[in-house]
LUMMI-611427 format. One record per residue (C-alpha): residue in three letters; x, y, z. Coordinates in steps of 0.1 Angstrom, whole numbers, plus 2048, in hexadecimal, padded with zeros to 3 digits. Layout:
N
<node 'ALA'; <X; Y; Z>>
...
This chain:
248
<node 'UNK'; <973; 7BC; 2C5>>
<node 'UNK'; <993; 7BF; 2AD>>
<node 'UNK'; <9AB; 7D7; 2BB>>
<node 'UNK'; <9A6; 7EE; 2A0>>
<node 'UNK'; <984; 7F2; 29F>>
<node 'UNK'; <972; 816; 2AB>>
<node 'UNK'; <950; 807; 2B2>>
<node 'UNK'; <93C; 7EB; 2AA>>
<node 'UNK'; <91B; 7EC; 29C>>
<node 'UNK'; <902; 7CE; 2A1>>
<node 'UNK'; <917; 7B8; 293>>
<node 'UNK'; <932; 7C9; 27B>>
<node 'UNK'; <953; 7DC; 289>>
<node 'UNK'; <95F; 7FE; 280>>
<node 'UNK'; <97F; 80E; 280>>
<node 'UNK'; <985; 830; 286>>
<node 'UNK'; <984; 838; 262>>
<node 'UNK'; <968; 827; 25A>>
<node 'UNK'; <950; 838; 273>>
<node 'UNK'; <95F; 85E; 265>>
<node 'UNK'; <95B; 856; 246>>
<node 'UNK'; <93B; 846; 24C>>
<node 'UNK'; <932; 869; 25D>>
<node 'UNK'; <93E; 87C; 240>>
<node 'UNK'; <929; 865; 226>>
<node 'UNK'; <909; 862; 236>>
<node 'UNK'; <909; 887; 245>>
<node 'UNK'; <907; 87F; 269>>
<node 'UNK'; <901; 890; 285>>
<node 'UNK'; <905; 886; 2A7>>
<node 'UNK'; <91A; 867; 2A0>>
<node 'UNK'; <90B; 84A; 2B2>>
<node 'UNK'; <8E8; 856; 2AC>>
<node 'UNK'; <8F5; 855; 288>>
<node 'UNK'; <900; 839; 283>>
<node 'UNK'; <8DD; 827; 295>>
<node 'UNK'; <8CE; 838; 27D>>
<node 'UNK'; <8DB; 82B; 260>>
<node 'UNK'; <8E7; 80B; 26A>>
<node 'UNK'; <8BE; 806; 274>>
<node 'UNK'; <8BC; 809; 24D>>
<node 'UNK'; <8D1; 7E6; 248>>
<node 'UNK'; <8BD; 7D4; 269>>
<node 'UNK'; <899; 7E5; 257>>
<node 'UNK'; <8A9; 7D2; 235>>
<node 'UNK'; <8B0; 7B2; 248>>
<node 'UNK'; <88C; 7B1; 256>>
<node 'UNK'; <878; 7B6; 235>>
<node 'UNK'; <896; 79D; 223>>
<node 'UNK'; <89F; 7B6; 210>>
<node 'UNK'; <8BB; 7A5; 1F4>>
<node 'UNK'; <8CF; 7BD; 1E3>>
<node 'UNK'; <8E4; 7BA; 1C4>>
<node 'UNK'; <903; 7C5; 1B5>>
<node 'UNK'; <8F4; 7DE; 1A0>>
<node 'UNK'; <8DF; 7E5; 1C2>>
<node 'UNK'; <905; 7EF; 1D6>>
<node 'UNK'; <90C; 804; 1B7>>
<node 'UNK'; <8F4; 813; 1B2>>
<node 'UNK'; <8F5; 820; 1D6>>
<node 'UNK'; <916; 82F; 1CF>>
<node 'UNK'; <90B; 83F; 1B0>>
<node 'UNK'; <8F6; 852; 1C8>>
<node 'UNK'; <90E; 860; 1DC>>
<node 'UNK'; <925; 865; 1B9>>
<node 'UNK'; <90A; 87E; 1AF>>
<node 'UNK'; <901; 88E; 1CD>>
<node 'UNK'; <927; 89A; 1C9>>
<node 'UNK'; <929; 8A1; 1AA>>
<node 'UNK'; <943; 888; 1A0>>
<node 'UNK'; <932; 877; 187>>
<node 'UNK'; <951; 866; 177>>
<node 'UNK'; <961; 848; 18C>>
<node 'UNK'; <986; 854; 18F>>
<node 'UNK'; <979; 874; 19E>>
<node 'UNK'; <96C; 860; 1B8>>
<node 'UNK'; <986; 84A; 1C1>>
<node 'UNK'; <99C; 86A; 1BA>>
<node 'UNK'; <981; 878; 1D8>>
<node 'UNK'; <981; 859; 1EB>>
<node 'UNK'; <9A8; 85A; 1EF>>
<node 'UNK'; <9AA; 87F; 1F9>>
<node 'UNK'; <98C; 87A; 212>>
<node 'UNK'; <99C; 85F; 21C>>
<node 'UNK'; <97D; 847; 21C>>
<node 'UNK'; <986; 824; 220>>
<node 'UNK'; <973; 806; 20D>>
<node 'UNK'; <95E; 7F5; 229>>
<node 'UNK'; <94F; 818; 22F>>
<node 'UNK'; <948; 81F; 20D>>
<node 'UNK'; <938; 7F8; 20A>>
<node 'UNK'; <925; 801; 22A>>
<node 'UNK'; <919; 81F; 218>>
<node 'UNK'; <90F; 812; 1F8>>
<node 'UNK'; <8FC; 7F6; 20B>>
<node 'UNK'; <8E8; 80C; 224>>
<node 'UNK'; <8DC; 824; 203>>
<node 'UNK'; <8D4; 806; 1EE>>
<node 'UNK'; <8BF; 7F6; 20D>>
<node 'UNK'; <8AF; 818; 210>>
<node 'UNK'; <8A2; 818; 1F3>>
<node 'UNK'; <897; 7EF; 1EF>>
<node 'UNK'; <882; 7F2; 211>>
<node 'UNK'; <86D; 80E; 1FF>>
<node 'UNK'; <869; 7F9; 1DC>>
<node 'UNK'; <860; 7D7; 1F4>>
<node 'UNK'; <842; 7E7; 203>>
<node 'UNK'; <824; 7D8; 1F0>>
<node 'UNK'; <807; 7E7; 1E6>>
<node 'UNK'; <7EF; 7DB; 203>>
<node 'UNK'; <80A; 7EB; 219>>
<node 'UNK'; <80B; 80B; 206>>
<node 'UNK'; <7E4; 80B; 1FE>>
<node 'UNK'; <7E0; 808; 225>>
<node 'UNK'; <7FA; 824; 22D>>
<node 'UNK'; <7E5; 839; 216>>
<node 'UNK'; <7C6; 838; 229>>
<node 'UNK'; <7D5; 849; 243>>
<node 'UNK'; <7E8; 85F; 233>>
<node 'UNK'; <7CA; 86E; 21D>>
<node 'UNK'; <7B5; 873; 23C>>
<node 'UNK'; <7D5; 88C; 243>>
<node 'UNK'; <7DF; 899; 225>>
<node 'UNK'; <7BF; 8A1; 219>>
<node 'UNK'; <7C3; 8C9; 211>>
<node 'UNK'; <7A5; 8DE; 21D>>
<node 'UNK'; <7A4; 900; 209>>
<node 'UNK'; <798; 91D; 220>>
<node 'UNK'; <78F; 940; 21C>>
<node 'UNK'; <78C; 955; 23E>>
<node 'UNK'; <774; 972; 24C>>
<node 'UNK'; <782; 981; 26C>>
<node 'UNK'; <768; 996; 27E>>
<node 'UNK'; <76A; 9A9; 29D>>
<node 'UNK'; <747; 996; 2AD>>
<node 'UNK'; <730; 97C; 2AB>>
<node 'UNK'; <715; 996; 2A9>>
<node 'UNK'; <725; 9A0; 285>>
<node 'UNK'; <730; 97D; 27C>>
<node 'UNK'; <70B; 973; 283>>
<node 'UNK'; <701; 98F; 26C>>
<node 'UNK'; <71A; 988; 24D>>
<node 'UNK'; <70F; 961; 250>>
<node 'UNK'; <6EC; 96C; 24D>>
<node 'UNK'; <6F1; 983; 22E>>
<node 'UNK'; <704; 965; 21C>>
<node 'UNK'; <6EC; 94A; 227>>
<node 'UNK'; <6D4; 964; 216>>
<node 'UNK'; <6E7; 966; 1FA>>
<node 'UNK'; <6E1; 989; 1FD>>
<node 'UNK'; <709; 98A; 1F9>>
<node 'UNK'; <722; 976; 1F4>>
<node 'UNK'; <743; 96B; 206>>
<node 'UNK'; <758; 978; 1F1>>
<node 'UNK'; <747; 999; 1F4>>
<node 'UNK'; <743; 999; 218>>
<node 'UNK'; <767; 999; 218>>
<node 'UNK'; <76C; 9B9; 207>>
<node 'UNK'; <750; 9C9; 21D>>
<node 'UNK'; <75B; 9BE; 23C>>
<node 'UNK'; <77F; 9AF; 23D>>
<node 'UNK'; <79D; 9C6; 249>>
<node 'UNK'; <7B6; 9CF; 22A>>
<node 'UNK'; <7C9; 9B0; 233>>
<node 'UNK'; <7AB; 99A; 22C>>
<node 'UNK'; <79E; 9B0; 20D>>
<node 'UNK'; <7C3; 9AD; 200>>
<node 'UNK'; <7C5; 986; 1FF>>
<node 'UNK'; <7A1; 980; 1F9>>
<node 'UNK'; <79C; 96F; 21B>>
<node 'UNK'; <7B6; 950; 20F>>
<node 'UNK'; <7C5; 93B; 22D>>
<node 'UNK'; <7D1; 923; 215>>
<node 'UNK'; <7CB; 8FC; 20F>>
<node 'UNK'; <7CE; 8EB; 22F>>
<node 'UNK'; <7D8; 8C5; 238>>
<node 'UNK'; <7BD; 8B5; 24D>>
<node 'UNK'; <7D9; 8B0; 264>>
<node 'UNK'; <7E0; 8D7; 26B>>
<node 'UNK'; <7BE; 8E0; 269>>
<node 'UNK'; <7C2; 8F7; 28D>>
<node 'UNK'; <7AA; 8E5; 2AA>>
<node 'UNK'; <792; 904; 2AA>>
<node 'UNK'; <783; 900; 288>>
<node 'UNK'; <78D; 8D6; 279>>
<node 'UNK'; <76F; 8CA; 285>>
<node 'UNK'; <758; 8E3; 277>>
<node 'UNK'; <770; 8E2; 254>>
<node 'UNK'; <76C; 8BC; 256>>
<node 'UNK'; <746; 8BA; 256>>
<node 'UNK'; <744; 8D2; 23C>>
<node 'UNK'; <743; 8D1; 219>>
<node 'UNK'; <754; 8E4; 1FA>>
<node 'UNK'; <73F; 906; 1F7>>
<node 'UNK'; <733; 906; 216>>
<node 'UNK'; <732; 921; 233>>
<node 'UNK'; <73F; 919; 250>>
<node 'UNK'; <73B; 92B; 277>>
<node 'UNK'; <73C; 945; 285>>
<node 'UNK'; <758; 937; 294>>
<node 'UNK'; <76C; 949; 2B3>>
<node 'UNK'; <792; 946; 2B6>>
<node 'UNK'; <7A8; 959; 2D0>>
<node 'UNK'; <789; 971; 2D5>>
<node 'UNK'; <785; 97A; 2B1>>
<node 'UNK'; <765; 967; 29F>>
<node 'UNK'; <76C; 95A; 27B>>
<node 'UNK'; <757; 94C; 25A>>
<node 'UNK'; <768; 933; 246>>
<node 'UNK'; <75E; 92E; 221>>
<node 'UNK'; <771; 907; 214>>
<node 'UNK'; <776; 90E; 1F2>>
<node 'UNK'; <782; 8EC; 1E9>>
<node 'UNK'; <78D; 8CA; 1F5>>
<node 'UNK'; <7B0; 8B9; 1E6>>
<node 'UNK'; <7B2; 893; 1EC>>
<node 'UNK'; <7D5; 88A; 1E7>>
<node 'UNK'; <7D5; 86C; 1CC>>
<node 'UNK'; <7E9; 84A; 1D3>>
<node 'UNK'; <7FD; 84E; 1B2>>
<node 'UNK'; <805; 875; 1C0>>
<node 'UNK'; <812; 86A; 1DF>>
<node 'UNK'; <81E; 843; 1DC>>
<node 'UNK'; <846; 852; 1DF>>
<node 'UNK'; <83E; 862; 1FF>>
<node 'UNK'; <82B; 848; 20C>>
<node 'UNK'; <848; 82E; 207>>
<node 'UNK'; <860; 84A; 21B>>
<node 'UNK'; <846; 84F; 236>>
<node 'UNK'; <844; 827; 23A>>
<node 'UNK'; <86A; 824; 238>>
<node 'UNK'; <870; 83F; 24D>>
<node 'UNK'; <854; 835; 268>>
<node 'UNK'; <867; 80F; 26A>>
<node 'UNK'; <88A; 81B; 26D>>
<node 'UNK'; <87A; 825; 290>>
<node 'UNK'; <87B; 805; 29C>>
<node 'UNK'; <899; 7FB; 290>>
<node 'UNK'; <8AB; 815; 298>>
<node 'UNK'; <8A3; 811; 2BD>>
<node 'UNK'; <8B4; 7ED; 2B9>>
<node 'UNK'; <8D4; 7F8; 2AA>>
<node 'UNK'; <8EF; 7F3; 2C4>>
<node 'UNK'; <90C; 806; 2C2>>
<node 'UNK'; <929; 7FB; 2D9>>
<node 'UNK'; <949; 813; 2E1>>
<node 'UNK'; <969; 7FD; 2D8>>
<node 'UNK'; <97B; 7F3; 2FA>>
């Protein structure tokens, strides 16, 4: 390892300089955690043959340009100087943002449409209105009046919810599948929208559910995250095979 270098990373050196400035740019934390993390970005690029352009390096500095605000070029070298930022950390820079963002446009669409499965089943939002009621007697009773249709569940909250319930209408919110709480997902799962669902008992206290709706999140809606999710699930691996060696 050259005498000047601070650490080497797989196979590139870094002074001093480089690895505090590459700190500063990249908003590390823990430094050698850090710089795994992002230098698993370069080893993820290798692996999927990632090839980057010119216009690829700047436009990864362009990135950091705007996230400070320094939109013309001689405030940045003006930036650079005062930082102190040398030029093989800022070309390390611009190539770790630019492969960032080419792993998430090389994932192809059997790759994304496959990611998606998964993530739906997840995702899915389950939109939930809740009775609270002291016993299973009453619960029992309620259910009974509403499979009736002598009332409904809407009025059943005002005639029997406390003022917390009448004030929000019984709303729990719209729930991922993945959140649903253990107590109640498989009843919510089997169900379908306008359906009544329990008496259901939770910490002692028995509950009626009403699912108002269903929201299926839409590939179109959600192709972005799903190409951070896979990027960000990858790095994983790579990450774990970034070695990081002090200099001697």
């Amino acid at each position: 390892m050259n005498k000047n270098s601070f650490m080497r990373v797989n196979d590139q050196e870094l002074s001093t300089d480089d690895t505090l400035a590459l700190m500063y740019l990249l908003d590390g934390y823990e430094i050698r955690e850090s710089i795994k993390a992002h230098f698993g970005i370069l080893e993820f690029a290798r692996a999927r043959k990632v090839e980057l352009t010119n216009l690829d390096l700047q436009q990864g500095l362009d990135e950091l340009r705007y996230q400070l605000g320094l939109e013309r070029a001689t405030n940045f070298q003006q930036w650079c100087l005062v930082k102190k930022v040398p030029p093989n950390a800022l070309r390390l820079f611009s190539q770790i943002t630019a492969c960032r963002n080419a792993i998430k446009k090389s994932f192809t669409e059997d790759e994304i449409n496959a990611s998606f499965v998964e993530f739906k089943k997840d995702e899915t939002l389950y939109c939930l209105f809740c009775l609270p009621l002291p016993t299973e007697q009453e619960a029992l009773s309620v259910h009974s009046e509403i499979i009736a249709q002598n009332t409904t569940f809407a009025e059943a909250i005002q005639d029997h919810g406390d003022s917390e319930t009448r004030s929000n209408g019984g709303f729990i919110g719209e729930i991922p599948c993945i959140e649903l709480p253990e107590e109640y997902a498989e009843s919510v799962l089997s169900a379908s929208i306008g359906d009544l669902i329990g008496p259901l008992q939770d910490d002692g206290e028995w509950s009626l559910l009403f699912l108002h709706d269903i929201i299926e999140p839409t590939l179109e809606d959600c192709e972005a995250q799903l190409r951070e999710n896979m990027l960000n699930d990858g790095l994983k691996y790579f990450t774990d095979r970034v070695v990081v060696l002090d200099a001697e």
